[in-house]
mmCIF file as Biopython writes it, N, C-alpha, C and O atoms, coordinates in Angstrom:
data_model
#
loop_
_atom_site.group_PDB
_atom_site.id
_atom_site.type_symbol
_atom_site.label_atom_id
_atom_site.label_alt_id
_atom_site.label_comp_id
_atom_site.label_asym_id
_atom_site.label_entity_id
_atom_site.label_seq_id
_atom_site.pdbx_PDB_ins_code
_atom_site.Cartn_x
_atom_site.Cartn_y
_atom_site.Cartn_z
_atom_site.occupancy
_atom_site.B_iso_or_equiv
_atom_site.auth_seq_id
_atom_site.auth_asym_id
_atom_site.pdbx_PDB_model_num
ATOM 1   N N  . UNK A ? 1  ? 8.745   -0.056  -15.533 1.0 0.0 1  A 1 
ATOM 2   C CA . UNK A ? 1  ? 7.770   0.407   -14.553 1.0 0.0 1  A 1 
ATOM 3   C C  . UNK A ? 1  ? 8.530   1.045   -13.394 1.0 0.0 1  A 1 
ATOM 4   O O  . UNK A ? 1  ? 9.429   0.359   -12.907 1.0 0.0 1  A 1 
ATOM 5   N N  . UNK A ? 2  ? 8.327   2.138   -12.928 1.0 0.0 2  A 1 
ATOM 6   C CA . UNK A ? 2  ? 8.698   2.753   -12.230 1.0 0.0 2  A 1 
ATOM 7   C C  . UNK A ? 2  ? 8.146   2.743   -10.710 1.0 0.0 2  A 1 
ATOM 8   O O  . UNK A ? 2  ? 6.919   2.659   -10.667 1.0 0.0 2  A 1 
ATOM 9   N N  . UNK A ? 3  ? 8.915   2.824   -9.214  1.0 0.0 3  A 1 
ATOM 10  C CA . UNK A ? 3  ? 8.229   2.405   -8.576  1.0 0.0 3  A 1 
ATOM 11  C C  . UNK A ? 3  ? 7.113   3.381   -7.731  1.0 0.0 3  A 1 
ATOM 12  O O  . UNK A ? 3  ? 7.117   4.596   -7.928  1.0 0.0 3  A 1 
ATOM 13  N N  . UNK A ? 4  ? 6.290   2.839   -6.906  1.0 0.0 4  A 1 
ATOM 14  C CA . UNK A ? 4  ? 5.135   3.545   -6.523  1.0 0.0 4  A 1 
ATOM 15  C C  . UNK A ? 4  ? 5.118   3.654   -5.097  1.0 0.0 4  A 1 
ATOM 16  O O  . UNK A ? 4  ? 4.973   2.475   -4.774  1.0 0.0 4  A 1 
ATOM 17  N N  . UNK A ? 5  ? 5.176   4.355   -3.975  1.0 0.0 5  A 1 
ATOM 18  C CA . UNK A ? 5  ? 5.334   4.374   -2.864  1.0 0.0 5  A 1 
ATOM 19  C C  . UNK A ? 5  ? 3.542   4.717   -2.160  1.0 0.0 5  A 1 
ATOM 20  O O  . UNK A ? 5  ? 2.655   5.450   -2.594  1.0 0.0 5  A 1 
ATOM 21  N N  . UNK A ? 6  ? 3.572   4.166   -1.414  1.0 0.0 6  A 1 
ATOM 22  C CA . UNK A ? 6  ? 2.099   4.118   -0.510  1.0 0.0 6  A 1 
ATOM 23  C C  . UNK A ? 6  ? 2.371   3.835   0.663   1.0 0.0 6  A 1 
ATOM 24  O O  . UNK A ? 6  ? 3.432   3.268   0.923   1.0 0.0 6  A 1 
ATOM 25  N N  . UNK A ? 7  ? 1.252   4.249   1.869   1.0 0.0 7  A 1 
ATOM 26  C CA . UNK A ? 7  ? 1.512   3.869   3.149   1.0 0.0 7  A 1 
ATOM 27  C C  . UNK A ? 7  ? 0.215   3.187   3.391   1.0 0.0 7  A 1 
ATOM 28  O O  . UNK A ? 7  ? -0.687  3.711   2.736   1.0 0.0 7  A 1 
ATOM 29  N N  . UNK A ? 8  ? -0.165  2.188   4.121   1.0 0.0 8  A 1 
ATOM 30  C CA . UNK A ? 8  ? -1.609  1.221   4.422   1.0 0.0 8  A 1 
ATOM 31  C C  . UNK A ? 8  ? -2.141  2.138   5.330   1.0 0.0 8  A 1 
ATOM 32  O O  . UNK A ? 8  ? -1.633  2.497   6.392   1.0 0.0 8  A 1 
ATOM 33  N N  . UNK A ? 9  ? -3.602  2.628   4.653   1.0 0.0 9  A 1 
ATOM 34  C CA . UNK A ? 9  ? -4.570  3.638   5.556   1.0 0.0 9  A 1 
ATOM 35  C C  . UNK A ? 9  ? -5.315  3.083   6.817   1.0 0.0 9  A 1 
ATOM 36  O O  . UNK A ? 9  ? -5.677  3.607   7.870   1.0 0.0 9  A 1 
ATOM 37  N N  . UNK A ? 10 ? -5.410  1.721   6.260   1.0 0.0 10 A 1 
ATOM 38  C CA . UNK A ? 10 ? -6.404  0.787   7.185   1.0 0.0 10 A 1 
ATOM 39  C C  . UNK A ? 10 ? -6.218  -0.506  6.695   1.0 0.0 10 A 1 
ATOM 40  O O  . UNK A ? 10 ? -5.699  -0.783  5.613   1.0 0.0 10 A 1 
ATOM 41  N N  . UNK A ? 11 ? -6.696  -1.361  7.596   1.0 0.0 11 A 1 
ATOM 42  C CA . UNK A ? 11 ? -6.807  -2.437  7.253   1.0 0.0 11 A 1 
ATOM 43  C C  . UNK A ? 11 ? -8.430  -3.476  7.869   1.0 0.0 11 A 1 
ATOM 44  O O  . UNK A ? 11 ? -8.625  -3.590  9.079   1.0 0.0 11 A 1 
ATOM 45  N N  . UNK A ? 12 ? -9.166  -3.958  7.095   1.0 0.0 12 A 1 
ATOM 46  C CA . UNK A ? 12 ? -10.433 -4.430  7.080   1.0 0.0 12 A 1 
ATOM 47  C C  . UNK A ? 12 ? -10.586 -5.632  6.850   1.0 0.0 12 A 1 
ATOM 48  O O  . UNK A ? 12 ? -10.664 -6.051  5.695   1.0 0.0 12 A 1 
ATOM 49  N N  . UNK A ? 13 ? -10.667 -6.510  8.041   1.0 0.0 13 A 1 
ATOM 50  C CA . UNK A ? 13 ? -10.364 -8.442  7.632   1.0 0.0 13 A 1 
ATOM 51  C C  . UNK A ? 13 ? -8.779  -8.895  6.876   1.0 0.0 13 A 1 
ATOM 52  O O  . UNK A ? 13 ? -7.625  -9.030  7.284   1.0 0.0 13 A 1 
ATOM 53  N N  . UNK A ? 14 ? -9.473  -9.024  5.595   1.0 0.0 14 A 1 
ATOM 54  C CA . UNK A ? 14 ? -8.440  -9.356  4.519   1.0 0.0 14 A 1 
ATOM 55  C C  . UNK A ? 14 ? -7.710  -8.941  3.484   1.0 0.0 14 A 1 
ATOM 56  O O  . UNK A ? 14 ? -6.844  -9.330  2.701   1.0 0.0 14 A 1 
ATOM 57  N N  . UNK A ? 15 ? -8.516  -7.802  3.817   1.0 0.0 15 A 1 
ATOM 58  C CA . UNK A ? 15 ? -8.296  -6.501  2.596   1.0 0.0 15 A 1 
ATOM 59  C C  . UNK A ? 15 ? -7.137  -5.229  3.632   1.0 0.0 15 A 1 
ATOM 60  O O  . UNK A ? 15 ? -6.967  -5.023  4.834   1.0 0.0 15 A 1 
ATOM 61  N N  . UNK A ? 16 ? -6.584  -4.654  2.374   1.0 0.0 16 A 1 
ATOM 62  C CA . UNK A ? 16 ? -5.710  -3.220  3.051   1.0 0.0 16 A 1 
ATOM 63  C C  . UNK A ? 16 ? -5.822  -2.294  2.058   1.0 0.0 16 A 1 
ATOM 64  O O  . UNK A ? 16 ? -5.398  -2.536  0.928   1.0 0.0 16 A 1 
ATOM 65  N N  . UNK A ? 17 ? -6.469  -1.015  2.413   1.0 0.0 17 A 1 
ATOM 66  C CA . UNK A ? 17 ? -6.156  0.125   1.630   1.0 0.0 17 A 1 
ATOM 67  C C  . UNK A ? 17 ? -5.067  0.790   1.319   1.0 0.0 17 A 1 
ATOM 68  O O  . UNK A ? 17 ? -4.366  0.595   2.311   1.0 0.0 17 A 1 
ATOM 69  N N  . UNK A ? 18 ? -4.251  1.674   0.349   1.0 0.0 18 A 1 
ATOM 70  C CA . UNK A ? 18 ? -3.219  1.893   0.710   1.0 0.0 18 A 1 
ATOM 71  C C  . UNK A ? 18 ? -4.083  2.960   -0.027  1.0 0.0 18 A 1 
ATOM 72  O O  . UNK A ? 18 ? -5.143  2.944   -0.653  1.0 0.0 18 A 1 
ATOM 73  N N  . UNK A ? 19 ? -2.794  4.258   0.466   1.0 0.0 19 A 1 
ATOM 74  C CA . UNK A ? 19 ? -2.494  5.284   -0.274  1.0 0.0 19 A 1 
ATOM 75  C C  . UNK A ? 19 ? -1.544  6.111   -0.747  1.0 0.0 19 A 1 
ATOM 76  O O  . UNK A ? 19 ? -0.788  6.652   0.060   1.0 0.0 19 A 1 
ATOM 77  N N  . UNK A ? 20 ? -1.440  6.307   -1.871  1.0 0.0 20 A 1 
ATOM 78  C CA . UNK A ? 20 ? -0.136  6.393   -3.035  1.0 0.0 20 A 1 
ATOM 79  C C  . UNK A ? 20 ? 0.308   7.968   -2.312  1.0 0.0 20 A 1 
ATOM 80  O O  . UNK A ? 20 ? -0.455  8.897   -2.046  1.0 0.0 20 A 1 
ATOM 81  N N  . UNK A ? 21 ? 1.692   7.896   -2.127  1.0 0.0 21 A 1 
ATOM 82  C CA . UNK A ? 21 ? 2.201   9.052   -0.978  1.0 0.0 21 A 1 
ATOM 83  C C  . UNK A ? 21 ? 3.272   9.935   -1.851  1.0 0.0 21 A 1 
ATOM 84  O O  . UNK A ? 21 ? 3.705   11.013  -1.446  1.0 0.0 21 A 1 
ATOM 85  N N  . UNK A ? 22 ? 3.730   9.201   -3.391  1.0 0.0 22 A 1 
ATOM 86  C CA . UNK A ? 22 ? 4.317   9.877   -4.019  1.0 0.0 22 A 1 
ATOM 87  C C  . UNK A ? 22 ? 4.138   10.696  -5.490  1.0 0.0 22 A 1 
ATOM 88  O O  . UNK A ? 22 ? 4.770   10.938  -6.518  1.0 0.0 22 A 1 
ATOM 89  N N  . UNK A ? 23 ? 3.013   10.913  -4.948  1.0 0.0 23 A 1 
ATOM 90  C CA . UNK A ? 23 ? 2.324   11.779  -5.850  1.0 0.0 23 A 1 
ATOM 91  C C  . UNK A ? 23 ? 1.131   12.691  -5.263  1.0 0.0 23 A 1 
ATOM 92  O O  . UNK A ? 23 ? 0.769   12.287  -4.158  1.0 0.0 23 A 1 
ATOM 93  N N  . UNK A ? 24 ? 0.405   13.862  -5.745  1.0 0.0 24 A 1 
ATOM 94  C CA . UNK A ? 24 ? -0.609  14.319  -5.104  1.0 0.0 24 A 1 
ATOM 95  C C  . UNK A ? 24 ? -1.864  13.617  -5.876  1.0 0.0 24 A 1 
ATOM 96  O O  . UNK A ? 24 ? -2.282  13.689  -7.032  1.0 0.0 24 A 1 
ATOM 97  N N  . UNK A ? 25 ? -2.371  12.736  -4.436  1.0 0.0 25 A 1 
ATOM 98  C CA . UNK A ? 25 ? -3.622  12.264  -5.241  1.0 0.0 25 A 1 
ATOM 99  C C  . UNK A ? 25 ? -5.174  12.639  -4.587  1.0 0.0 25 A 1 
ATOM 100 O O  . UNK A ? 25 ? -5.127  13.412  -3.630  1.0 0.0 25 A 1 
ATOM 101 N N  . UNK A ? 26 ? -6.195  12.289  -4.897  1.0 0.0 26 A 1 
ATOM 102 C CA . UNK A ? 26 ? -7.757  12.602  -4.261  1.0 0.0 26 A 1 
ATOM 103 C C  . UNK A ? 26 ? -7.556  11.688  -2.820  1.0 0.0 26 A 1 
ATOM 104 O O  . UNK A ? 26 ? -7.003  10.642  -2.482  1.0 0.0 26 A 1 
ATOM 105 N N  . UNK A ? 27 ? -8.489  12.933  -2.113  1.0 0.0 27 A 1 
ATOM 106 C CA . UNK A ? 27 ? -8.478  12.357  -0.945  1.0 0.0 27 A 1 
ATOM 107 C C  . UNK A ? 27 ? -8.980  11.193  -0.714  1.0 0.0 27 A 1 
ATOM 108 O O  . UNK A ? 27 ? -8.445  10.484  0.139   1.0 0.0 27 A 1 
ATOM 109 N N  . UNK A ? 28 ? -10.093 10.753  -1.406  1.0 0.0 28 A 1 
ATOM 110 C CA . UNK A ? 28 ? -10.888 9.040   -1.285  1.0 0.0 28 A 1 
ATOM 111 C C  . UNK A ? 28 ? -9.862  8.314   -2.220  1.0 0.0 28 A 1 
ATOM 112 O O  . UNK A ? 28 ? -10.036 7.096   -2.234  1.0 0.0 28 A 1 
ATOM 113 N N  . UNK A ? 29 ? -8.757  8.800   -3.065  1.0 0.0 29 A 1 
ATOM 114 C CA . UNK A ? 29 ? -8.393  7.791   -3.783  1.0 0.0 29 A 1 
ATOM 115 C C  . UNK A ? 29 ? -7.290  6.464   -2.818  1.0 0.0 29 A 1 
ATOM 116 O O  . UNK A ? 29 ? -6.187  6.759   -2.358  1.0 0.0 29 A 1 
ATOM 117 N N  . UNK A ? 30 ? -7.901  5.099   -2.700  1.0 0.0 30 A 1 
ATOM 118 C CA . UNK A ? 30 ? -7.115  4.584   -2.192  1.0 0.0 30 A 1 
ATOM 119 C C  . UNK A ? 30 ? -7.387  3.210   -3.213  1.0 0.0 30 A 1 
ATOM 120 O O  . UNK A ? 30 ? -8.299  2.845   -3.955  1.0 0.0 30 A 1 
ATOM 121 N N  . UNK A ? 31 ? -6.169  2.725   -2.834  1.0 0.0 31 A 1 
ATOM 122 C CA . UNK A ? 31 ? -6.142  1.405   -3.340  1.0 0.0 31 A 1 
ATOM 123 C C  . UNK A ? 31 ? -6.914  -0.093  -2.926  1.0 0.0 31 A 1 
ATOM 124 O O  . UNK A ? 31 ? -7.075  -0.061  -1.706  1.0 0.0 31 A 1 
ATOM 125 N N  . UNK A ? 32 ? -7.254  -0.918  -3.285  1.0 0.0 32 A 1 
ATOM 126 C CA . UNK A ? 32 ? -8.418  -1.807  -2.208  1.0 0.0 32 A 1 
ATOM 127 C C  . UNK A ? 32 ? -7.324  -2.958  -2.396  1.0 0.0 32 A 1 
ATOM 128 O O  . UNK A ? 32 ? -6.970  -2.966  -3.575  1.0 0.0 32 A 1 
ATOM 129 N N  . UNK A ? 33 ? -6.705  -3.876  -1.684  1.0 0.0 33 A 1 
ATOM 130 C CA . UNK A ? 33 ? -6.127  -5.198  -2.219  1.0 0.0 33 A 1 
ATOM 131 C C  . UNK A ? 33 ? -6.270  -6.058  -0.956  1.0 0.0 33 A 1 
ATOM 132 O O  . UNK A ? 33 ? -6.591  -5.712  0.180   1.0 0.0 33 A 1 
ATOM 133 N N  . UNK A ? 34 ? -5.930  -7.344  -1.473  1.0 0.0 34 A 1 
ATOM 134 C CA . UNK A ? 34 ? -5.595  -8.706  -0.313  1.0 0.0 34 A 1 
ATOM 135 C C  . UNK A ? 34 ? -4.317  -8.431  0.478   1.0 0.0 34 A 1 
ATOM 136 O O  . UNK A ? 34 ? -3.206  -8.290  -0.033  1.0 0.0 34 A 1 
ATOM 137 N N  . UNK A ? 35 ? -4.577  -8.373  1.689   1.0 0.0 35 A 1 
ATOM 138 C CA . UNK A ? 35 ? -3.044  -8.576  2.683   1.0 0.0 35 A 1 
ATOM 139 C C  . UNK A ? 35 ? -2.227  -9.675  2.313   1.0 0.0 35 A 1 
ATOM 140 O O  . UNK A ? 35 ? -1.010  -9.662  2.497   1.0 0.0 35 A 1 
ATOM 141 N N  . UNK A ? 36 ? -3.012  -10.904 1.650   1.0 0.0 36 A 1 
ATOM 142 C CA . UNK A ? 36 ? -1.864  -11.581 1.048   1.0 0.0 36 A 1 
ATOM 143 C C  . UNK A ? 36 ? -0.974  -11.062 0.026   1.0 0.0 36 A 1 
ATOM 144 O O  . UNK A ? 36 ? -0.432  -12.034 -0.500  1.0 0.0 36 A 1 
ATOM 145 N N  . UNK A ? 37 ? -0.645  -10.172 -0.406  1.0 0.0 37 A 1 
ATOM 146 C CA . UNK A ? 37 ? 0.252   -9.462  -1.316  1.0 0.0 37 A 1 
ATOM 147 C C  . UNK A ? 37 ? 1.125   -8.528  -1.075  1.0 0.0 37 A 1 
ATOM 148 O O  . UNK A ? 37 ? 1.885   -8.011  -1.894  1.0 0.0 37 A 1 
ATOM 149 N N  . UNK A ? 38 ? 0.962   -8.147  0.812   1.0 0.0 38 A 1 
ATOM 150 C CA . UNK A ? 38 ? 1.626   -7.456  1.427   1.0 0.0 38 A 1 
ATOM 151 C C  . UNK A ? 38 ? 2.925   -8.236  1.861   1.0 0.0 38 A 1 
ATOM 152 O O  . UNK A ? 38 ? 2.809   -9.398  1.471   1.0 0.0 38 A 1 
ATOM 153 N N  . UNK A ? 39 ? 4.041   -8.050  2.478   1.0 0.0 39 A 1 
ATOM 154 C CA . UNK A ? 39 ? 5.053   -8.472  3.203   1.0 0.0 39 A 1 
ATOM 155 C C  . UNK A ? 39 ? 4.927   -8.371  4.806   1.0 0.0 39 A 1 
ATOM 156 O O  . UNK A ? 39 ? 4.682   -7.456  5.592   1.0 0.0 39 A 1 
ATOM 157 N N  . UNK A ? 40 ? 5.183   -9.608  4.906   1.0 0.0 40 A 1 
ATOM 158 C CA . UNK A ? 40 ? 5.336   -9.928  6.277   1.0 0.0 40 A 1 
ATOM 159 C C  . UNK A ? 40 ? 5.140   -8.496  7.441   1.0 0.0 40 A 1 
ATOM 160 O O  . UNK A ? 40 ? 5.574   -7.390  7.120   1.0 0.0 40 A 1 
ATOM 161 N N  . UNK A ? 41 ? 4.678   -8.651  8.321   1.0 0.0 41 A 1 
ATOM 162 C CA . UNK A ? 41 ? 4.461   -7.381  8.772   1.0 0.0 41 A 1 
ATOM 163 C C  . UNK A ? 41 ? 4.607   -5.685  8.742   1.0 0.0 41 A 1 
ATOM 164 O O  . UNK A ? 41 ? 5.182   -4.832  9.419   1.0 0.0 41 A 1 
ATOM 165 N N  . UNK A ? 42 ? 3.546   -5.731  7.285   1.0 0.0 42 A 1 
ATOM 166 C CA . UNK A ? 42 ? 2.921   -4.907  7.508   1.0 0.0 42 A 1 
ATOM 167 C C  . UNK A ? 42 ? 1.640   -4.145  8.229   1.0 0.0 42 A 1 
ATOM 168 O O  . UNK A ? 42 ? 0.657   -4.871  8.081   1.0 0.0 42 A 1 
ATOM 169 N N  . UNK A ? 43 ? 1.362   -3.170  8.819   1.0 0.0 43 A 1 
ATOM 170 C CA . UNK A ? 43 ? 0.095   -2.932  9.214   1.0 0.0 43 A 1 
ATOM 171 C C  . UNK A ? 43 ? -0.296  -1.121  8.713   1.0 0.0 43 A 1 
ATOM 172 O O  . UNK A ? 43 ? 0.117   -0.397  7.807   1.0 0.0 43 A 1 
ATOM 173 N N  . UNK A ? 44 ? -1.038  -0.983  9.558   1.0 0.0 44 A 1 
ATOM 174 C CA . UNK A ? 44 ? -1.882  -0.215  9.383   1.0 0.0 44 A 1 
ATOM 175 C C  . UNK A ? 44 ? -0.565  1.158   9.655   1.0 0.0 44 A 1 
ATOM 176 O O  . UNK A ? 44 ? 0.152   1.127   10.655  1.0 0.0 44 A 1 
ATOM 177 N N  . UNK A ? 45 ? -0.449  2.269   8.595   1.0 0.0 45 A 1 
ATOM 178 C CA . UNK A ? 45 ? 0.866   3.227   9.032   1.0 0.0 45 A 1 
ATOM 179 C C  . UNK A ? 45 ? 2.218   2.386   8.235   1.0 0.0 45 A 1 
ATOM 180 O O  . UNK A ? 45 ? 3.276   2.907   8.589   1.0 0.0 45 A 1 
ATOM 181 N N  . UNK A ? 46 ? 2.351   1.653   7.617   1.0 0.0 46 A 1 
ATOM 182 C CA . UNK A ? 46 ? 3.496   1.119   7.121   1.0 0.0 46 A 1 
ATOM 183 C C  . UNK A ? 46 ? 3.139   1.731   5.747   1.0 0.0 46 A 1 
ATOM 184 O O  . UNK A ? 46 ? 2.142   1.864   5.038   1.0 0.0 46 A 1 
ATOM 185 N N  . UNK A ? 47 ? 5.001   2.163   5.723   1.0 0.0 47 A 1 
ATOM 186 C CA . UNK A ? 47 ? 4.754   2.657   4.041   1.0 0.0 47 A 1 
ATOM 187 C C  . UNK A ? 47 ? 5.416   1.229   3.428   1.0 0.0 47 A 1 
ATOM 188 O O  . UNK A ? 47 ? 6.116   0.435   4.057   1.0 0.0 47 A 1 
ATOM 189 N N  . UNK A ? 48 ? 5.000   1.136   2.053   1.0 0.0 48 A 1 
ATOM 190 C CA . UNK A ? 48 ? 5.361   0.540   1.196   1.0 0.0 48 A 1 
ATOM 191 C C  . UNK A ? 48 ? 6.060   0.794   -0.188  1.0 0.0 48 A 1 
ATOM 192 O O  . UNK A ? 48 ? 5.836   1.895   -0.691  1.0 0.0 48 A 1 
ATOM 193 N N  . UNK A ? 49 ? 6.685   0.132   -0.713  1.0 0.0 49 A 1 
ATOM 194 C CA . UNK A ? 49 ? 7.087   0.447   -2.094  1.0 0.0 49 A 1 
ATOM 195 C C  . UNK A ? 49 ? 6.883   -0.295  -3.175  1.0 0.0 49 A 1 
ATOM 196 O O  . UNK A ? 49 ? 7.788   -1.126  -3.250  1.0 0.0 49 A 1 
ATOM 197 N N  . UNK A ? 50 ? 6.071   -0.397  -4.110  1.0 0.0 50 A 1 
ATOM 198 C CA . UNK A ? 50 ? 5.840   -1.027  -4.755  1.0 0.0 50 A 1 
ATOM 199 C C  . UNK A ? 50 ? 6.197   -0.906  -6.413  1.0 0.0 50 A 1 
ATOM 200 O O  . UNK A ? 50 ? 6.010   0.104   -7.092  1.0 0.0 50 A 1 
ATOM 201 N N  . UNK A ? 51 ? 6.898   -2.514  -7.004  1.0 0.0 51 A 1 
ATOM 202 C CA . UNK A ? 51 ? 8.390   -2.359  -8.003  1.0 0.0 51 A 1 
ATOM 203 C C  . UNK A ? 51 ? 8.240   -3.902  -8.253  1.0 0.0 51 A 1 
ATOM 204 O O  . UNK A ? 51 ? 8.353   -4.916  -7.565  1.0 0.0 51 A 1 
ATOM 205 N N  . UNK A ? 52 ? 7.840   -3.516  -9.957  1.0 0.0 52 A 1 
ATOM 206 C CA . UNK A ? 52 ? 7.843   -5.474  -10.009 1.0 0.0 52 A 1 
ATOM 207 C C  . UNK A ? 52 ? 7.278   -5.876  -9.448  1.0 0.0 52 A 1 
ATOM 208 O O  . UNK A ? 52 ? 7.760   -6.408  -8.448  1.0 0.0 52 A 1 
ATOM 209 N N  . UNK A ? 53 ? 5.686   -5.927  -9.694  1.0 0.0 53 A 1 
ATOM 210 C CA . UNK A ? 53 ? 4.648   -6.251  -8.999  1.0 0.0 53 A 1 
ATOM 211 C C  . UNK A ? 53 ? 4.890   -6.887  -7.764  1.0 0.0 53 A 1 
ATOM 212 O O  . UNK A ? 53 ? 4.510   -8.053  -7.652  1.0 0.0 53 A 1 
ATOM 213 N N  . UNK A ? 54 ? 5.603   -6.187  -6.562  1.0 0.0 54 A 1 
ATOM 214 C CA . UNK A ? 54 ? 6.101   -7.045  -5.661  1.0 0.0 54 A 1 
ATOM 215 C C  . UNK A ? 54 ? 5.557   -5.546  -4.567  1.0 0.0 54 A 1 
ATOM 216 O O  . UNK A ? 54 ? 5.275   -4.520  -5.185  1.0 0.0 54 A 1 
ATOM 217 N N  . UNK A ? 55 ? 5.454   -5.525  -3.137  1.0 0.0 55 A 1 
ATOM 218 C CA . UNK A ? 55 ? 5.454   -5.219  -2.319  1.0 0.0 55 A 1 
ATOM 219 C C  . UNK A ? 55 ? 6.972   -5.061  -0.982  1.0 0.0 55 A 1 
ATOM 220 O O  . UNK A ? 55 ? 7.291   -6.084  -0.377  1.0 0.0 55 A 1 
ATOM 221 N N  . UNK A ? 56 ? 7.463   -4.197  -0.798  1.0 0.0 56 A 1 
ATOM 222 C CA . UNK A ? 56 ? 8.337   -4.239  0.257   1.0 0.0 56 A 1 
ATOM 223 C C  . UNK A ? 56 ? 8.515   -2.926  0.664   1.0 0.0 56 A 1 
ATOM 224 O O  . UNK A ? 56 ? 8.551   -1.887  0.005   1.0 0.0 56 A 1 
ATOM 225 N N  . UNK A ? 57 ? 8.684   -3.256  2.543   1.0 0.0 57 A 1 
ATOM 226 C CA . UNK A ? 57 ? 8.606   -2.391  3.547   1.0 0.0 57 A 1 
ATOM 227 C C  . UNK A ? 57 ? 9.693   -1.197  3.371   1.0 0.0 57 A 1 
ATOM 228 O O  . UNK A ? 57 ? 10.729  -1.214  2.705   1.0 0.0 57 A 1 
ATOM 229 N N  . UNK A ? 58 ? 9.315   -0.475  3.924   1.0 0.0 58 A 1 
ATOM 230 C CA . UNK A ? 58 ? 10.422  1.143   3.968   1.0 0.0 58 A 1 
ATOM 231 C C  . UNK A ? 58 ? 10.387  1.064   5.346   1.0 0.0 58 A 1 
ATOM 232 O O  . UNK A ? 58 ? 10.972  1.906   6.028   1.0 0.0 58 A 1 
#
């Protein structure tokens, strides 16, 4: 699996959208998940990389 880079569009309670930044994707396409699956401070503008179903900051 190859990895996937996204930055968090927003964030809503418990949930964080992300959107996939290394590729060209649809403008509504975002991801919906639990902030529990994020790393320690992330927020809203943080890119991510995601590798081995794991989450970590850039």
């Amino acid at each position: 699996m190859e990895p996937k880079l996204y930055v968090v569009s927003r964030i809503d309670g418990d949930y964080a959208y992300l959107k996939r930044i290394d590729t060209a994707s649809e403008p509504d396409d975002e991801l919906f998940i639990a902030r529990a699956l994020l790393p320690e401070g992330a927020d809203e503008g943080s890119r991510l990389r995601y590798e081995m179903l794991e989450y970590t900051l850039l």
